[in-house]
C-alpha positions in Angstrom: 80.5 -133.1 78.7 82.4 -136.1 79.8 85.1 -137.9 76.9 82.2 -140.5 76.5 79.1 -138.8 75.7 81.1 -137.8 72.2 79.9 -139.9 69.8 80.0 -139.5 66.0 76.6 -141.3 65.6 74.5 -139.5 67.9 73.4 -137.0 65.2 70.7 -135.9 67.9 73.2 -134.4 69.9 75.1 -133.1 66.9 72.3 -131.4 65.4 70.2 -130.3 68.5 73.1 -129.8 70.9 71.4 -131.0 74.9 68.6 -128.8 74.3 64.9 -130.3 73.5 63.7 -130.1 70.0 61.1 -127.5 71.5 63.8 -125.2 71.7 63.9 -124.6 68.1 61.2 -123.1 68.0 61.9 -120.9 70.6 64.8 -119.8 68.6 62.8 -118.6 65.9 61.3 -116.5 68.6 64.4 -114.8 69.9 65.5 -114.3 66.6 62.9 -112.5 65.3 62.8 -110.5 68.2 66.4 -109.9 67.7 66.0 -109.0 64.7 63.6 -106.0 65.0 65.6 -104.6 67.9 68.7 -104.6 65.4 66.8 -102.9 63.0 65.0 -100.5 65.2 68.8 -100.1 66.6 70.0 -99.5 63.1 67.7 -96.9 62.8 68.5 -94.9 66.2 72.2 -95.2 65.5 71.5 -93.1 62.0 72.3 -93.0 58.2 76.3 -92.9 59.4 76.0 -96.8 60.2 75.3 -97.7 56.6 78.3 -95.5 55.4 82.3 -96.1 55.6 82.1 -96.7 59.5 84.6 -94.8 62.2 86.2 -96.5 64.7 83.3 -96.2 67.5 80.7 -97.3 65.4 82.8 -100.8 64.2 83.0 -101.6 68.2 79.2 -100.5 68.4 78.3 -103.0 65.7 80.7 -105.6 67.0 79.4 -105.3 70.6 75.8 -105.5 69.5 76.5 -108.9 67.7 78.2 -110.1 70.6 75.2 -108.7 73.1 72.8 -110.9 70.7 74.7 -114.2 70.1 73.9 -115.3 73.6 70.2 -114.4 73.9 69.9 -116.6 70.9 71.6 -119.4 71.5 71.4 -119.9 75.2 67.7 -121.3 76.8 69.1 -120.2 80.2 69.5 -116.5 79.0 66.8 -114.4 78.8 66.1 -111.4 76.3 66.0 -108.9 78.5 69.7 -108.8 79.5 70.3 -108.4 75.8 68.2 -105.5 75.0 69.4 -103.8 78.1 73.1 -103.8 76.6 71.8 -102.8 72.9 69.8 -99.5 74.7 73.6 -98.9 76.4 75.7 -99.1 73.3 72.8 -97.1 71.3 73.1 -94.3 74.5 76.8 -93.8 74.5 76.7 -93.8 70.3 74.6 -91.5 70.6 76.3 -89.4 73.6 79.4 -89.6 71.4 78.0 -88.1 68.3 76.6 -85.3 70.6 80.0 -84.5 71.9 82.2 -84.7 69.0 79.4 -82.6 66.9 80.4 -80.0 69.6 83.8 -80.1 70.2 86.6 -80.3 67.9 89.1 -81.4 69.9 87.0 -85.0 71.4 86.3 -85.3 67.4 90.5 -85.9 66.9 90.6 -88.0 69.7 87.6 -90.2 69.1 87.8 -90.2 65.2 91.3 -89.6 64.7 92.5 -86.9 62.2 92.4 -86.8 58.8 95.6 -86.9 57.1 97.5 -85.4 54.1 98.8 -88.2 52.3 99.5 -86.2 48.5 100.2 -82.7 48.1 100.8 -80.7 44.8 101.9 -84.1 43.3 104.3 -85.2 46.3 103.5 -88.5 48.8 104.2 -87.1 52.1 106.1 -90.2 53.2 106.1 -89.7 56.9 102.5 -88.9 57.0 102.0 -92.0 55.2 104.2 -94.2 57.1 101.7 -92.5 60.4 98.7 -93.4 58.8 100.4 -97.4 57.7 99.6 -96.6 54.1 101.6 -98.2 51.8 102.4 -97.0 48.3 100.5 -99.5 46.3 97.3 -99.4 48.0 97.3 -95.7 47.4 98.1 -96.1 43.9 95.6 -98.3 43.7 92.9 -96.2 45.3 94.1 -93.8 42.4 94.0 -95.7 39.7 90.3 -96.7 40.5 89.7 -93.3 39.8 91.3 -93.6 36.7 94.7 -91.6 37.4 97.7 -92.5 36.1 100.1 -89.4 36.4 100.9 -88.8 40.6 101.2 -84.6 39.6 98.3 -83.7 38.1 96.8 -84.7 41.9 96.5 -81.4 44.2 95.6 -83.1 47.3 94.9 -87.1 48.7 93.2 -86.7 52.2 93.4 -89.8 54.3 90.0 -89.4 56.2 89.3 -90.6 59.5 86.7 -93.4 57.8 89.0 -94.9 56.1 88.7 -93.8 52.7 90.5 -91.4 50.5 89.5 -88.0 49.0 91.5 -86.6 46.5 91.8 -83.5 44.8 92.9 -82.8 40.8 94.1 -79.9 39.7 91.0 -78.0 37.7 92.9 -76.5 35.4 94.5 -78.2 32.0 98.1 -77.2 32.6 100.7 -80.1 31.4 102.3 -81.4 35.0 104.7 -84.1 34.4 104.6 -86.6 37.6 105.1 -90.1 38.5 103.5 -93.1 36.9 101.4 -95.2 39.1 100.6 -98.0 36.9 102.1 -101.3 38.2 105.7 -101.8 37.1 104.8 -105.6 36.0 102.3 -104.3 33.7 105.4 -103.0 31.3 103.0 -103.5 28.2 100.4 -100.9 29.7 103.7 -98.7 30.8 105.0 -98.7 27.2 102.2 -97.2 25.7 101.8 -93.9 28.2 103.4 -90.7 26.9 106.0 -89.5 28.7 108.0 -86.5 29.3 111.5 -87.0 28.4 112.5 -83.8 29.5 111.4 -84.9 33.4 112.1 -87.3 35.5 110.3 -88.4 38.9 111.4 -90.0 42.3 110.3 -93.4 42.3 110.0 -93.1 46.2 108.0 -90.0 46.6 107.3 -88.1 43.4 108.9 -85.3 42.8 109.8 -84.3 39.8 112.5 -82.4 38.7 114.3 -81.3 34.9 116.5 -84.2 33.4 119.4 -81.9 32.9 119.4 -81.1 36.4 119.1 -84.7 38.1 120.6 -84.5 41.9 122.3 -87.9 43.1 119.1 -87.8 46.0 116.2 -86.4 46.4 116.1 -83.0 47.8 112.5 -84.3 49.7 112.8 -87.6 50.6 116.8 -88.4 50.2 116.3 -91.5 48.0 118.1 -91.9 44.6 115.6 -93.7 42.4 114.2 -91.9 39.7 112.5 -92.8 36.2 111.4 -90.7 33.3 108.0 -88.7 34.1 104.6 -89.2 32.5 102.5 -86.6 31.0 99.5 -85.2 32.6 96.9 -86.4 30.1 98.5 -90.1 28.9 
């Protein structure tokens, strides 16, 4: 389109584009069309696509709204290019899902593994400097689940979704731990009970007896520390 043919008045051209106004009509065409291939797609692909989606399935998605932009919008393009590619990406889905059902090893390559991110009330910080979690949106992921006290948790899983499982302690033993509520909300902090016999790593969680506080941490070599919450405040 030459410099020229721009012109803020011509609301034909800004509203139709250089297609005939028969063309919209067509477009209501293709997109229904569109439409129940996606869904018919959807349905191939399996209950996994409506779920916390891996890795694979977000480039499936994003290449099947890329296939259909085109047929859409483009008179020159036909359909049948488009559905072509969506039978593809739904073949090698599905060709993935059959091998890593089958093999363990293609699974941790083309889901990535899951990883340990809390264990027995500890972060494992290198595991969550692997994964690019920080500690705040892991505190917050444990705080929606209404946790306040890092050592009653037994286990956080970092699966390879996306999302986090974790894994309290069943029984109702009394585990002093670190307190994940934020530190600007000091009005919330002041009313949790803590332990004043137990302090925490501020960096990783461990906790350890006040009469016996080390200069560093003996697990992740930081010296920050504050008093420990109890396991039910």
């Amino acid at each position: 389109m030459d410099k020229d043919d721009i012109k803020l008045s011509d609301w034909e051209r800004i509203f139709l584009g250089e297609v005939p106004p028969e063309f919209i009509l067509e477009v209501i065409v293709r997109i229904c069309f569109i439409y129940i291939i996606l869904v018919i797609s959807l349905r191939l692909l399996g209950r996994r696509m409506e779920a916390m989606i891996s890795r694979g399935e977000m480039v499936t998605l994003v290449t099947l709204g890329a296939s259909v932009g085109v047929a859409i919008h483009t008179p020159e393009r036909g359909l049948l290019p488009s559905v072509t590619v969506i039978l593809i990406i739904i073949s090698l889905q599905a060709l993935q899902a059959y091998i890593t059902s089958r093999n363990s090893n293609a699974e941790r390559i083309l889901l990535d593994e899951i990883s340990t991110l809390v264990e027995n009330g500890r972060l494992i910080i290198n595991e969550m400097k692997k994964s690019r979690i920080t500690h705040e949106r892991l505190f917050a992921a444990l705080r929606l689940k209404g946790i306040i006290n890092l050592g009653s948790i037994q286990r956080v899983y970092f699966e390879s979704k996306g999302v986090f499982s974790i894994v309290t302690y069943s029984d109702e033993k009394e585990r002093p731990g670190l307190c994940l509520l934020p530190e600007a909300d000091q009005d919330f902090r002041n009313e949790v009970n803590y332990d004043e016999n137990f302090i925490a790593c501020r960096n990783c969680g461990n906790t350890v007896a006040k009469n016996n506080l080390p200069h560093r941490c003996s697990v992740c070599d930081v010296n920050e520390w504050e008093t420990a919450v109890k396991n039910n405040s």
